[in-house]
N, CA, C and O atoms as a Tripos MOL2 file, in Angstrom:
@<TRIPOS>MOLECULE
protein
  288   287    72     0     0
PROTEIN
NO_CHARGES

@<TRIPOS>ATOM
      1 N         -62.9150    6.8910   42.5270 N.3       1 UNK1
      2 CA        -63.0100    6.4390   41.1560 C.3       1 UNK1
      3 C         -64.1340    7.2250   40.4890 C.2       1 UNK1
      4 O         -65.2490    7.2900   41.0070 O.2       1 UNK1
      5 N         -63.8020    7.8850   39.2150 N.am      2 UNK2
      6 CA        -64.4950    8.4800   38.5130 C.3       2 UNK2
      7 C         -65.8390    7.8640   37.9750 C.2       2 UNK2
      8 O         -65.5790    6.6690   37.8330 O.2       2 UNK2
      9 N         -67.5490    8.1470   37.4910 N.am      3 UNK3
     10 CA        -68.4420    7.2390   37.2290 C.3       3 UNK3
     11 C         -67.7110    6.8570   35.5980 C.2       3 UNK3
     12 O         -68.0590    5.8180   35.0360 O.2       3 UNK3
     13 N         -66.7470    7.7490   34.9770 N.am      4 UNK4
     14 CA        -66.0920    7.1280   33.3100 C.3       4 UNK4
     15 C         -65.3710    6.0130   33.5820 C.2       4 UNK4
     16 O         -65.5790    4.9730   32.9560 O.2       4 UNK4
     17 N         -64.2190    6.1220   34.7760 N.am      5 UNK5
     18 CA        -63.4380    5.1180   34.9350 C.3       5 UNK5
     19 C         -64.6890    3.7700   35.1710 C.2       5 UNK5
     20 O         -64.7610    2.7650   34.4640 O.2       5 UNK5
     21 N         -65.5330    4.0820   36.2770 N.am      6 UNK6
     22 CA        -66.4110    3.0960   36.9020 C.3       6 UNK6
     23 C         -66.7480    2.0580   35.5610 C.2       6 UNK6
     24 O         -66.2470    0.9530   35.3560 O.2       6 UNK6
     25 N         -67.7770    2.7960   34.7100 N.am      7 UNK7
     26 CA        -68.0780    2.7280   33.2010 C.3       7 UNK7
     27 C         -67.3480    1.9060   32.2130 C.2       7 UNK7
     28 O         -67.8700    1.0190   31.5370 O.2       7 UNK7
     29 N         -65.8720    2.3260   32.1670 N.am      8 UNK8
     30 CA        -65.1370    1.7300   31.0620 C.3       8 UNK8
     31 C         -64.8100    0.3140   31.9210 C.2       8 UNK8
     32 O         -64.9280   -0.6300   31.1390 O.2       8 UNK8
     33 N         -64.4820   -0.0880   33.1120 N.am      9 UNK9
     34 CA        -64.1240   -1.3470   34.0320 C.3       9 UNK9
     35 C         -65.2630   -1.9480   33.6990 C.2       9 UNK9
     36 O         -64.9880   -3.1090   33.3960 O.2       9 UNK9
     37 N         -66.4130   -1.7420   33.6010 N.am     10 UNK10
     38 CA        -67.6940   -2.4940   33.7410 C.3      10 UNK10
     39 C         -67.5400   -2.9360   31.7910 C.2      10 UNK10
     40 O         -67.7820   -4.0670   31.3680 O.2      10 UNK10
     41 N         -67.2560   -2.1720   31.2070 N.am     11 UNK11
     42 CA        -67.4100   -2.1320   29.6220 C.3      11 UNK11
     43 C         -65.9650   -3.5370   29.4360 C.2      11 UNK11
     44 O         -66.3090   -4.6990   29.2190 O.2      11 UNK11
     45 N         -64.5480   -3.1870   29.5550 N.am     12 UNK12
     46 CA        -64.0040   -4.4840   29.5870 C.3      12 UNK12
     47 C         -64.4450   -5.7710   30.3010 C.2      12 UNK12
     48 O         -64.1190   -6.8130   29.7320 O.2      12 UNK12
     49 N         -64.9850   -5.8540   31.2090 N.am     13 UNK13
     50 CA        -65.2790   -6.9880   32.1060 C.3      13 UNK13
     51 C         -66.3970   -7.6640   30.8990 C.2      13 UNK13
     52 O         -66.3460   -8.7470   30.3160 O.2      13 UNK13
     53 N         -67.2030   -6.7640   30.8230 N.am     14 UNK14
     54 CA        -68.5160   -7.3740   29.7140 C.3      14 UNK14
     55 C         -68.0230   -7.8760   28.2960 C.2      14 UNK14
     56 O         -68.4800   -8.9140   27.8180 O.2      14 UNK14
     57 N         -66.9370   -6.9970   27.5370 N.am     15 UNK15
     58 CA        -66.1930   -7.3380   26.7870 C.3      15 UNK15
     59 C         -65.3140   -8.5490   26.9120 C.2      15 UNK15
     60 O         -65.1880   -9.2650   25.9190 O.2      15 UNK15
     61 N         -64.6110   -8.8930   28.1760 N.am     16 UNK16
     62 CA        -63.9330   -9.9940   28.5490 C.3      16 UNK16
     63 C         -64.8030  -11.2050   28.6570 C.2      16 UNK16
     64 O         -64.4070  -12.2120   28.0700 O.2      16 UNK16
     65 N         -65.8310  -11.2540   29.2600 N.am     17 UNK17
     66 CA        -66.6320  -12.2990   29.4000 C.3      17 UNK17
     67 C         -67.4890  -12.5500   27.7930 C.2      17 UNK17
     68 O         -68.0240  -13.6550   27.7020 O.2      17 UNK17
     69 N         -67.6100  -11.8030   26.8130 N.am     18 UNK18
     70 CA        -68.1870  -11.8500   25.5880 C.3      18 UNK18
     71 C         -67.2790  -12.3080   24.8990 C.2      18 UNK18
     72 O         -67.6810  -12.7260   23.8130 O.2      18 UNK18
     73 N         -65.9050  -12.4360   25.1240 N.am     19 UNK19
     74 CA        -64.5290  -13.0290   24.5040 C.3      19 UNK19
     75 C         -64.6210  -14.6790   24.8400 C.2      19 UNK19
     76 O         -64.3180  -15.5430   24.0170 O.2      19 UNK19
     77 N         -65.0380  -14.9150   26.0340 N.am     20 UNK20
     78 CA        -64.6930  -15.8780   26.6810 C.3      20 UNK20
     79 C         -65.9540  -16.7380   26.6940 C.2      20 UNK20
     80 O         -65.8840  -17.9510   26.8920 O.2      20 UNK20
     81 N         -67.0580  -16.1310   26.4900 N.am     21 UNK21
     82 CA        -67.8730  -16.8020   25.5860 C.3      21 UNK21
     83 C         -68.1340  -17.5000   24.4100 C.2      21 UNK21
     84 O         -68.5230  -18.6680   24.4360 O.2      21 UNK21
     85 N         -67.9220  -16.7800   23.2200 N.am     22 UNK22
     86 CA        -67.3960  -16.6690   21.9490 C.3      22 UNK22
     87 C         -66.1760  -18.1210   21.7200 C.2      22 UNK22
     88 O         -66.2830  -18.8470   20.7320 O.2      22 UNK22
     89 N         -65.0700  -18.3530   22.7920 N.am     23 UNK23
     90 CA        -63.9810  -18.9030   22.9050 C.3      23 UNK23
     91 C         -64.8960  -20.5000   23.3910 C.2      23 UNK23
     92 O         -64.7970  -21.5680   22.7880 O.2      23 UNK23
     93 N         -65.7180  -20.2440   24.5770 N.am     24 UNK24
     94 CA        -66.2910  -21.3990   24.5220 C.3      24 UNK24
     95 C         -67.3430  -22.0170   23.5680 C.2      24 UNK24
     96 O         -67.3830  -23.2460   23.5150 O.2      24 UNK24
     97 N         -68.1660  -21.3190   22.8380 N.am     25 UNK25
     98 CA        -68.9800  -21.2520   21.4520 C.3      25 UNK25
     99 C         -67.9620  -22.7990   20.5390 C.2      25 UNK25
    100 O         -68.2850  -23.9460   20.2290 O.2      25 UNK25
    101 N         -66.7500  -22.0180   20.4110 N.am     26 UNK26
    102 CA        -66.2220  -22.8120   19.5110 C.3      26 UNK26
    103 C         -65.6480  -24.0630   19.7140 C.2      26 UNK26
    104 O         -65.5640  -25.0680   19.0070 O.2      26 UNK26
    105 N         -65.1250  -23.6720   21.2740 N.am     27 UNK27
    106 CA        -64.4670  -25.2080   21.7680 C.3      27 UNK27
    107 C         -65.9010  -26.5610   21.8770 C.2      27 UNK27
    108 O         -65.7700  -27.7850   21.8630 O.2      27 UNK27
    109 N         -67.2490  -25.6880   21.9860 N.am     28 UNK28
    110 CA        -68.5000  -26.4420   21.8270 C.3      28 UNK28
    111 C         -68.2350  -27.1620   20.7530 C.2      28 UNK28
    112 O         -67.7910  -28.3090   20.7260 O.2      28 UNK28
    113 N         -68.6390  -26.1610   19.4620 N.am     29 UNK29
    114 CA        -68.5960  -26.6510   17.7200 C.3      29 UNK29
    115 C         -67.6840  -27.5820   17.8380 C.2      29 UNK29
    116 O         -68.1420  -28.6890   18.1180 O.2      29 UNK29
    117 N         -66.5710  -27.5110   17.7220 N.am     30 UNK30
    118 CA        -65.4900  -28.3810   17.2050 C.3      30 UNK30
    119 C         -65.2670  -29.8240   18.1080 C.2      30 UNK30
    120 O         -64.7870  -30.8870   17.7150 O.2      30 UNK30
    121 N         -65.7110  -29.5210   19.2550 N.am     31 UNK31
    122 CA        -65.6940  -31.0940   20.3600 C.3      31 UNK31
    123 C         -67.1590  -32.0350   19.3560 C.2      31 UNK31
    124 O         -67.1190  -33.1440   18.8230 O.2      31 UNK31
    125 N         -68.2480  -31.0790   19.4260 N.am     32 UNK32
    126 CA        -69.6790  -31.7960   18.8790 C.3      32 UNK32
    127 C         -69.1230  -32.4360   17.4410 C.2      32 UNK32
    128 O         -69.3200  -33.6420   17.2930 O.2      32 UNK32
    129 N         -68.3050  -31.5670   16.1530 N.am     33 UNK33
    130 CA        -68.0340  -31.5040   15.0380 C.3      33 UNK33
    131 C         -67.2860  -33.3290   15.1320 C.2      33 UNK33
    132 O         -67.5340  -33.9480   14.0970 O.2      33 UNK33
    133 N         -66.8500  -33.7730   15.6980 N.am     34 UNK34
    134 CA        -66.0830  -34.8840   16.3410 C.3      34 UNK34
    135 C         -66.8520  -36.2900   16.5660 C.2      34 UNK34
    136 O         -66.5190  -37.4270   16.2310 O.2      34 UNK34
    137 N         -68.0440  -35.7990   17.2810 N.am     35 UNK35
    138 CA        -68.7240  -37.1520   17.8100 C.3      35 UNK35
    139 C         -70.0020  -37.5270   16.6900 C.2      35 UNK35
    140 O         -70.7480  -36.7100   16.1490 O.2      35 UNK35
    141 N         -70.0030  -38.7150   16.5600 N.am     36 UNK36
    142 CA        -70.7500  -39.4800   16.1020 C.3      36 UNK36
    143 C         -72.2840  -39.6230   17.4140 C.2      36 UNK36
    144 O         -72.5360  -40.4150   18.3220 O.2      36 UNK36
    145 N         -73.0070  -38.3590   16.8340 N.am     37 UNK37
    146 CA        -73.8630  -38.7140   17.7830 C.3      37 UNK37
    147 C         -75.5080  -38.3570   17.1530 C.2      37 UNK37
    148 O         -75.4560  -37.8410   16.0370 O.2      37 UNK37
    149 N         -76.6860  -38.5220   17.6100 N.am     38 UNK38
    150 CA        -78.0470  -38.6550   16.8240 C.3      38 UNK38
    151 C         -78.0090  -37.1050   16.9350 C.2      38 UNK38
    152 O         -77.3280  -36.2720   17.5320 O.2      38 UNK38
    153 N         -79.2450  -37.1140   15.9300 N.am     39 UNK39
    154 CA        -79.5570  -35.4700   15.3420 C.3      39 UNK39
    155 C         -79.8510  -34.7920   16.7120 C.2      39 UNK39
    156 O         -79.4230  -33.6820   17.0310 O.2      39 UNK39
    157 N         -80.6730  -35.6350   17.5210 N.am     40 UNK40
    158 CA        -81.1340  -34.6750   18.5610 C.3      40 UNK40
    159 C         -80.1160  -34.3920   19.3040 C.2      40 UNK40
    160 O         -80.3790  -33.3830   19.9580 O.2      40 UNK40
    161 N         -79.1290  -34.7710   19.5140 N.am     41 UNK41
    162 CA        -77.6970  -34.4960   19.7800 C.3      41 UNK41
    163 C         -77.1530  -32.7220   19.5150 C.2      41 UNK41
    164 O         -76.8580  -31.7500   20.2100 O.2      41 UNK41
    165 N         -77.2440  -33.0340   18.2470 N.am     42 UNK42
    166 CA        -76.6470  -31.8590   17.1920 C.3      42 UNK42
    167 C         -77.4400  -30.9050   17.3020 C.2      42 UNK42
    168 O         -76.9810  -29.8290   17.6840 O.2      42 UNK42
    169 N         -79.2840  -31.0610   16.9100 N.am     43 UNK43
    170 CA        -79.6630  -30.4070   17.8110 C.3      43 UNK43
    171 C         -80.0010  -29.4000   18.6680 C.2      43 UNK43
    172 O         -80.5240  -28.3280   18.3650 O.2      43 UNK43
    173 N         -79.6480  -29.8280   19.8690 N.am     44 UNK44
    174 CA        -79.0510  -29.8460   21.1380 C.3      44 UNK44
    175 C         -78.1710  -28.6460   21.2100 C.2      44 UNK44
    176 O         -78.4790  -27.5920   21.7680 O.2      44 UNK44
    177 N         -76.9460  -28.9210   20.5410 N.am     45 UNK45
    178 CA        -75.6550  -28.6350   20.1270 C.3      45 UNK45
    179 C         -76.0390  -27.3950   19.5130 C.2      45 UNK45
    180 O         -75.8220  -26.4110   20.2200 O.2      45 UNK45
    181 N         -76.5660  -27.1700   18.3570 N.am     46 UNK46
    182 CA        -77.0610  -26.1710   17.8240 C.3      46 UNK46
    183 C         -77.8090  -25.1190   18.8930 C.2      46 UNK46
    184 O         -77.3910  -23.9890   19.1450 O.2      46 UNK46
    185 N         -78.5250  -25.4880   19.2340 N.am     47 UNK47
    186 CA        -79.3830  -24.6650   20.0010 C.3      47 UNK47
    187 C         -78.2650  -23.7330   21.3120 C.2      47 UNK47
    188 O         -78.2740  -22.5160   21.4940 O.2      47 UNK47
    189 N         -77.6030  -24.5170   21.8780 N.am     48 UNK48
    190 CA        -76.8240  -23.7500   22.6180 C.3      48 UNK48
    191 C         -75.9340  -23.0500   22.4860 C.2      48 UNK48
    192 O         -75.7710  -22.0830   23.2300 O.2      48 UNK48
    193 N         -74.9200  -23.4240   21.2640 N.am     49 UNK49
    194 CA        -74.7470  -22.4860   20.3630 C.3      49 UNK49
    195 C         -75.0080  -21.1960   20.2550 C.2      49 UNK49
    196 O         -74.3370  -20.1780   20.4270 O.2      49 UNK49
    197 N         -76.3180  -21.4560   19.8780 N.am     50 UNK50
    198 CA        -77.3570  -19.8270   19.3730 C.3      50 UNK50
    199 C         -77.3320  -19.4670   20.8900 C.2      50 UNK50
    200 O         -77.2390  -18.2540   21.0780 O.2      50 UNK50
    201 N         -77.3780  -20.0540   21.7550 N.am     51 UNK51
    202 CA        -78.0820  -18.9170   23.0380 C.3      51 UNK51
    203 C         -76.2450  -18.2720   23.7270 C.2      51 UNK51
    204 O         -75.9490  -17.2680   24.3750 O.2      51 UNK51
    205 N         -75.4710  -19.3210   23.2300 N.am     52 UNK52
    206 CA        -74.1440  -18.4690   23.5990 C.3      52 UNK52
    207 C         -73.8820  -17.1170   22.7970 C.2      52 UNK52
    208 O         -73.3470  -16.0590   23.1280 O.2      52 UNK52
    209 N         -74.4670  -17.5620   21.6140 N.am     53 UNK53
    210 CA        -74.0640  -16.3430   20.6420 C.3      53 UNK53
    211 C         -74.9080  -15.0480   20.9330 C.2      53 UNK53
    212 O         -74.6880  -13.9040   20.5330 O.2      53 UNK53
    213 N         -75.8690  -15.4860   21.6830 N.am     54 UNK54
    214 CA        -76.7620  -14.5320   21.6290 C.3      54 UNK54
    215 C         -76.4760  -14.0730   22.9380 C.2      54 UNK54
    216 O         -76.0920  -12.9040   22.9300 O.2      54 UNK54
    217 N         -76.5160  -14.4430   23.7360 N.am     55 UNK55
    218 CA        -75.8390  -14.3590   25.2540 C.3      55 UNK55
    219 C         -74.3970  -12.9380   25.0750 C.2      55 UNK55
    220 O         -74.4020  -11.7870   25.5100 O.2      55 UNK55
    221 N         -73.4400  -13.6070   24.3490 N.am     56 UNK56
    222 CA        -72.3030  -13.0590   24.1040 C.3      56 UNK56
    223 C         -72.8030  -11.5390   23.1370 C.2      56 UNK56
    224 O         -72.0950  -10.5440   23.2990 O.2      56 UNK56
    225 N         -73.3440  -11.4950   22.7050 N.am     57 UNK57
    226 CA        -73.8000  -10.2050   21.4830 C.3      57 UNK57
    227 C         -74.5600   -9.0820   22.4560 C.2      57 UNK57
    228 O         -74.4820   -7.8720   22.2460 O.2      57 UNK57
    229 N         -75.3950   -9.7550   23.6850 N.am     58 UNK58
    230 CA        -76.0050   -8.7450   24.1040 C.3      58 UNK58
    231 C         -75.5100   -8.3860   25.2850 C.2      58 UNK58
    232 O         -76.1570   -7.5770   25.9500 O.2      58 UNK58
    233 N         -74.2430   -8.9170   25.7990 N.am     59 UNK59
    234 CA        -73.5440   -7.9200   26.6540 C.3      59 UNK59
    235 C         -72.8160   -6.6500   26.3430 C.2      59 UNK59
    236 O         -72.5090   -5.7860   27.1630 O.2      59 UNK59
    237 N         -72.6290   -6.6450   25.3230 N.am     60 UNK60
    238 CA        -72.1310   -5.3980   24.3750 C.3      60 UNK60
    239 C         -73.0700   -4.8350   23.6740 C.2      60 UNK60
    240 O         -72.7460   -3.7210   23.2610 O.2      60 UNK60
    241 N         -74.2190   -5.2230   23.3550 N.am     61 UNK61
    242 CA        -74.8010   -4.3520   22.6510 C.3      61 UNK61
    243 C         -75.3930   -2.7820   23.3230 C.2      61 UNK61
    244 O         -75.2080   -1.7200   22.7290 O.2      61 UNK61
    245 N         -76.0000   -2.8700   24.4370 N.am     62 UNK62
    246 CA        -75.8410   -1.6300   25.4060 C.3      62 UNK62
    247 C         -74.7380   -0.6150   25.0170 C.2      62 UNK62
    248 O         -74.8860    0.5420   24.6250 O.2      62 UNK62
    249 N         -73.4260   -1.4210   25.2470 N.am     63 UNK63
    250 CA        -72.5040   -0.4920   25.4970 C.3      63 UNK63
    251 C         -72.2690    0.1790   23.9510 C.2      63 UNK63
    252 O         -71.6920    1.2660   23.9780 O.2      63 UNK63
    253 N         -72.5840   -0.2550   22.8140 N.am     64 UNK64
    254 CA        -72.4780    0.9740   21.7250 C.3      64 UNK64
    255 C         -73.6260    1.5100   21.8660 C.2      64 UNK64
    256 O         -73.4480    2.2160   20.8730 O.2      64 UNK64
    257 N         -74.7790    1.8490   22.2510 N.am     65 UNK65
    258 CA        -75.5530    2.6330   22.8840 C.3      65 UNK65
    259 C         -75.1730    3.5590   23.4000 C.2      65 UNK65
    260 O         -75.5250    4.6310   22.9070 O.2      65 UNK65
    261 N         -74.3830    3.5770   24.4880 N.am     66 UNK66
    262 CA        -74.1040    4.2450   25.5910 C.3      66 UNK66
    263 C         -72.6030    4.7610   24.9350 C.2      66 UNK66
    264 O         -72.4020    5.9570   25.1470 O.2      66 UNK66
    265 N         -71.6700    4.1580   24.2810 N.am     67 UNK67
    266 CA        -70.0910    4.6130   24.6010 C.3      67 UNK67
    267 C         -70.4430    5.8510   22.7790 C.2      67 UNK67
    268 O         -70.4840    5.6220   21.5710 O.2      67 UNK67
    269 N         -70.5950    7.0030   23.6200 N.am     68 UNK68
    270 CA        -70.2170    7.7190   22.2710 C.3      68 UNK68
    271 C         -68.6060    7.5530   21.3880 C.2      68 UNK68
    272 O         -67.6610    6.8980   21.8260 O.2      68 UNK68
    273 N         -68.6120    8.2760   20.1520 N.am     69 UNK69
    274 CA        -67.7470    7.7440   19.4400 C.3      69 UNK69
    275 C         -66.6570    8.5500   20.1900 C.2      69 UNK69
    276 O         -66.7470    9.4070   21.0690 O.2      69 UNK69
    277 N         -65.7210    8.0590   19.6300 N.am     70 UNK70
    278 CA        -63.8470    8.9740   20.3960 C.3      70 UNK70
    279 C         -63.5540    9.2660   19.2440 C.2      70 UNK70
    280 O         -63.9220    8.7930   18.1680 O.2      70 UNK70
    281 N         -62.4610   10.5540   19.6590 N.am     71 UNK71
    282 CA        -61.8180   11.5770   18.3870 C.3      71 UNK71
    283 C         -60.3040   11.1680   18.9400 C.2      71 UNK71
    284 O         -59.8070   11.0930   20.0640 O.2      71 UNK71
    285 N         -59.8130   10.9360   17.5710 N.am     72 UNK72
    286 CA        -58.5170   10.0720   17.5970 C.3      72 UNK72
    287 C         -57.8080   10.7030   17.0680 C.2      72 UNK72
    288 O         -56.6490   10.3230   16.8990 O.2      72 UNK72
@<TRIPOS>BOND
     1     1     2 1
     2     2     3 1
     3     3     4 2
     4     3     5 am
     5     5     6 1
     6     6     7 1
     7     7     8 2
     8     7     9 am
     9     9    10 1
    10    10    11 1
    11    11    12 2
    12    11    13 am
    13    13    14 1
    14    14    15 1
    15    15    16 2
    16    15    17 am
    17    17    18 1
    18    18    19 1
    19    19    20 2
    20    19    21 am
    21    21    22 1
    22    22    23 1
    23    23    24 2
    24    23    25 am
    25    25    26 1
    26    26    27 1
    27    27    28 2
    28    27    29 am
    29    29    30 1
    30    30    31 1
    31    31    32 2
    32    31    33 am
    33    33    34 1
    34    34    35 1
    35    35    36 2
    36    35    37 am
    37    37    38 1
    38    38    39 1
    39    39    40 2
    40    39    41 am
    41    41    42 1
    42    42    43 1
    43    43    44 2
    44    43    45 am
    45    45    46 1
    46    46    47 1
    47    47    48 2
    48    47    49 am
    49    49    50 1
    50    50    51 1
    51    51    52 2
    52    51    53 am
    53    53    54 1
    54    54    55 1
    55    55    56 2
    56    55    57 am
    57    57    58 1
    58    58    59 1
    59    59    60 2
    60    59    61 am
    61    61    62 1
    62    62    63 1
    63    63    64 2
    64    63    65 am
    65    65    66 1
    66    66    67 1
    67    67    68 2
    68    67    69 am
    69    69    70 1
    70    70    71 1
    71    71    72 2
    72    71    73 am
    73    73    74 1
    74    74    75 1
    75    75    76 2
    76    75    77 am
    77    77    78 1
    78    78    79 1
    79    79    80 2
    80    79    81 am
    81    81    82 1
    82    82    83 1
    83    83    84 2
    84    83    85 am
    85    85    86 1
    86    86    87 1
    87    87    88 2
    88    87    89 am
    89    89    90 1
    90    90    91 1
    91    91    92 2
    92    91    93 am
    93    93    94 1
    94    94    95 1
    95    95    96 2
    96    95    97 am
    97    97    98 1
    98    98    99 1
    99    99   100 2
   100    99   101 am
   101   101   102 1
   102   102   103 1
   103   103   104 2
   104   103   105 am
   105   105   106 1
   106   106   107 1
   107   107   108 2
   108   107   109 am
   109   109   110 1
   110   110   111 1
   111   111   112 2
   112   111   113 am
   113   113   114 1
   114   114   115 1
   115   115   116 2
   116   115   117 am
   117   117   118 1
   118   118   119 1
   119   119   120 2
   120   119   121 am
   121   121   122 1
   122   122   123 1
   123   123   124 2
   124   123   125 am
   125   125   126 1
   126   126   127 1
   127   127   128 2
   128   127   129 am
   129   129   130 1
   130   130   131 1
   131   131   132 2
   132   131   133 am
   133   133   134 1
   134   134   135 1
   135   135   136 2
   136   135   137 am
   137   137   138 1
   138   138   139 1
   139   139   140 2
   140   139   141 am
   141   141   142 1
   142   142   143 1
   143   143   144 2
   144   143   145 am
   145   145   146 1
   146   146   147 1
   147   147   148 2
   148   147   149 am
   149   149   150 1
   150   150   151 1
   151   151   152 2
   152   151   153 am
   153   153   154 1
   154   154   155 1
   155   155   156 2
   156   155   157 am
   157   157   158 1
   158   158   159 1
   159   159   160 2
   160   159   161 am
   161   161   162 1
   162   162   163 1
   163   163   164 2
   164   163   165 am
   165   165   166 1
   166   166   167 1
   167   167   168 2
   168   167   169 am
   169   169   170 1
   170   170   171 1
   171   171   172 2
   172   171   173 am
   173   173   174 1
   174   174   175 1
   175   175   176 2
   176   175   177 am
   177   177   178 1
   178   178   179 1
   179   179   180 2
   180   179   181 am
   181   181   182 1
   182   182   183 1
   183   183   184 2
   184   183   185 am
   185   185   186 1
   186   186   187 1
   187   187   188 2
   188   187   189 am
   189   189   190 1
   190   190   191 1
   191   191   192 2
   192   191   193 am
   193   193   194 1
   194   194   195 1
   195   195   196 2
   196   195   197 am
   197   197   198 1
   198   198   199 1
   199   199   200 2
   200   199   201 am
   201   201   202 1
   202   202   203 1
   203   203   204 2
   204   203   205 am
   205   205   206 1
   206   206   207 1
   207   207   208 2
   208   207   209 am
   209   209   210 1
   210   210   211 1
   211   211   212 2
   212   211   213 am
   213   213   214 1
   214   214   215 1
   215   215   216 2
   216   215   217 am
   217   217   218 1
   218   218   219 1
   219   219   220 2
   220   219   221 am
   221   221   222 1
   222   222   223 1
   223   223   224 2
   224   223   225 am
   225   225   226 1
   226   226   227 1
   227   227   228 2
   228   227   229 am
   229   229   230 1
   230   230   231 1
   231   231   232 2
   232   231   233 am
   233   233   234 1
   234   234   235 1
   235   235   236 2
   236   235   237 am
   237   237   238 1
   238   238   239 1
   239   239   240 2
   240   239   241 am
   241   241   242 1
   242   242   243 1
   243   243   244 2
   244   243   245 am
   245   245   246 1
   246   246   247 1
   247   247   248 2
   248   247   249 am
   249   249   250 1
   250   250   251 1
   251   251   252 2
   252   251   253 am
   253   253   254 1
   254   254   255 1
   255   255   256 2
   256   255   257 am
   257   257   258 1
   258   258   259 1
   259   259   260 2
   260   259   261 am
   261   261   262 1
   262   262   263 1
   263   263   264 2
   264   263   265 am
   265   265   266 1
   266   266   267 1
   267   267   268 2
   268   267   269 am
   269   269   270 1
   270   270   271 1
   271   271   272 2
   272   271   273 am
   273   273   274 1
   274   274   275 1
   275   275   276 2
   276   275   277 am
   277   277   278 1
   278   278   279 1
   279   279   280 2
   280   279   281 am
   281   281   282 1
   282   282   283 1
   283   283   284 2
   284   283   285 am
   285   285   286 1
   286   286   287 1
   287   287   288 2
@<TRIPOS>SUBSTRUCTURE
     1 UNK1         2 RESIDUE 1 A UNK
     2 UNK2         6 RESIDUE 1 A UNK
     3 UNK3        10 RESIDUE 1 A UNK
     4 UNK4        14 RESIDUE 1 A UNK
     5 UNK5        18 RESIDUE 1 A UNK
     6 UNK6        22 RESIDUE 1 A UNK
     7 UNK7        26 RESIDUE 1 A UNK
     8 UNK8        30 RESIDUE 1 A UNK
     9 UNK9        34 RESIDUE 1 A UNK
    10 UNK10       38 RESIDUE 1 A UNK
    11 UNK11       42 RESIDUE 1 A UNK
    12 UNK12       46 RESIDUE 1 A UNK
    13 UNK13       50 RESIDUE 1 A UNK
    14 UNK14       54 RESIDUE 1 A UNK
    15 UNK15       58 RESIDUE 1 A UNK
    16 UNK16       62 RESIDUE 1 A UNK
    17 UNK17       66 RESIDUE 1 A UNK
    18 UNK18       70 RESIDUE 1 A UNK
    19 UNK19       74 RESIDUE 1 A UNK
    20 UNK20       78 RESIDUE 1 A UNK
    21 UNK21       82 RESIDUE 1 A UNK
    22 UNK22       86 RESIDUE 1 A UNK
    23 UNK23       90 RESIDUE 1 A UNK
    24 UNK24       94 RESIDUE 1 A UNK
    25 UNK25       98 RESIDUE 1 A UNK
    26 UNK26      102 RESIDUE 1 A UNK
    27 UNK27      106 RESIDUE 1 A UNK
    28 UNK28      110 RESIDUE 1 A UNK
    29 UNK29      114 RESIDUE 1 A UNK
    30 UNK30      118 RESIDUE 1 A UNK
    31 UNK31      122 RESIDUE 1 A UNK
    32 UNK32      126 RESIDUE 1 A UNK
    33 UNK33      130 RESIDUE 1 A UNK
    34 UNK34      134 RESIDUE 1 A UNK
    35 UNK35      138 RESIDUE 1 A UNK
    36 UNK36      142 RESIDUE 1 A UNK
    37 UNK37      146 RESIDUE 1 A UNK
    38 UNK38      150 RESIDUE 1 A UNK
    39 UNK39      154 RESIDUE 1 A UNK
    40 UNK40      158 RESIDUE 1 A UNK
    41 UNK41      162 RESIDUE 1 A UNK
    42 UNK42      166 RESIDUE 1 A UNK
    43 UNK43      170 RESIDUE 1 A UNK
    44 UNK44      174 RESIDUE 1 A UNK
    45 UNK45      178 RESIDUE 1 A UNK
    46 UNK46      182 RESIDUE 1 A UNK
    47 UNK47      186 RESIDUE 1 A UNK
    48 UNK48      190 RESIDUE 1 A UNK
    49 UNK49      194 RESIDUE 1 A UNK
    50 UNK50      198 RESIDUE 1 A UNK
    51 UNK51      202 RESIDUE 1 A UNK
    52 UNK52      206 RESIDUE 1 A UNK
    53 UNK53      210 RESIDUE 1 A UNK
    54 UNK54      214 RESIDUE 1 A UNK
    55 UNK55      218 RESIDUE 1 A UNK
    56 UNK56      222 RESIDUE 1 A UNK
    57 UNK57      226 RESIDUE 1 A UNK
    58 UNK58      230 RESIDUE 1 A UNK
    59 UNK59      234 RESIDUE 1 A UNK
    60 UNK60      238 RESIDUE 1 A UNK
    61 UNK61      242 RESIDUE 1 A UNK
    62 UNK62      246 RESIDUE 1 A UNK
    63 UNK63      250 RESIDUE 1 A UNK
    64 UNK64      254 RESIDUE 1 A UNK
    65 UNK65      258 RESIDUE 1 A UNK
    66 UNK66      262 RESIDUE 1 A UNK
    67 UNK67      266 RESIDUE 1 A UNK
    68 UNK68      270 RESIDUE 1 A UNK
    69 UNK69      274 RESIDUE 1 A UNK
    70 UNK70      278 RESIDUE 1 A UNK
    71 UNK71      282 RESIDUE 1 A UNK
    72 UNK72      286 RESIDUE 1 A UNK
């Protein structure tokens, strides 16, 4: 296996799991969006939120670093 091939497998996997992050982000929002529950709740809710989002943003951010542009 080539270190590009190696590279681009590692780049979807990070991409896949930043999808699947993102996917749980929302199934969060919208279950919390539902319950009748105290601020520190929400919160709570909020805060993890942000660390998914942020979680999810910086597995990719490297890779536009690294993946020069393609000629199409």
């Amino acid at each position: 296996m080539t270190d590009e091939l190696s590279a681009a497998m590692v780049a979807a996997r990070k991409r896949g799991l930043q999808q699947d992050l993102r996917n749980l982000a929302a199934r969060i929002r919208a279950d919390a969006a539902d319950m009748p529950a105290s601020p520190d709740f929400h919160a709570g809710v909020d805060w993890t939120l942000l660390w998914i989002e942020n979680t999810a943003t910086s597995l990719t951010a490297d890779l536009a670093a690294e993946d020069p542009p393609h000629d199409r």
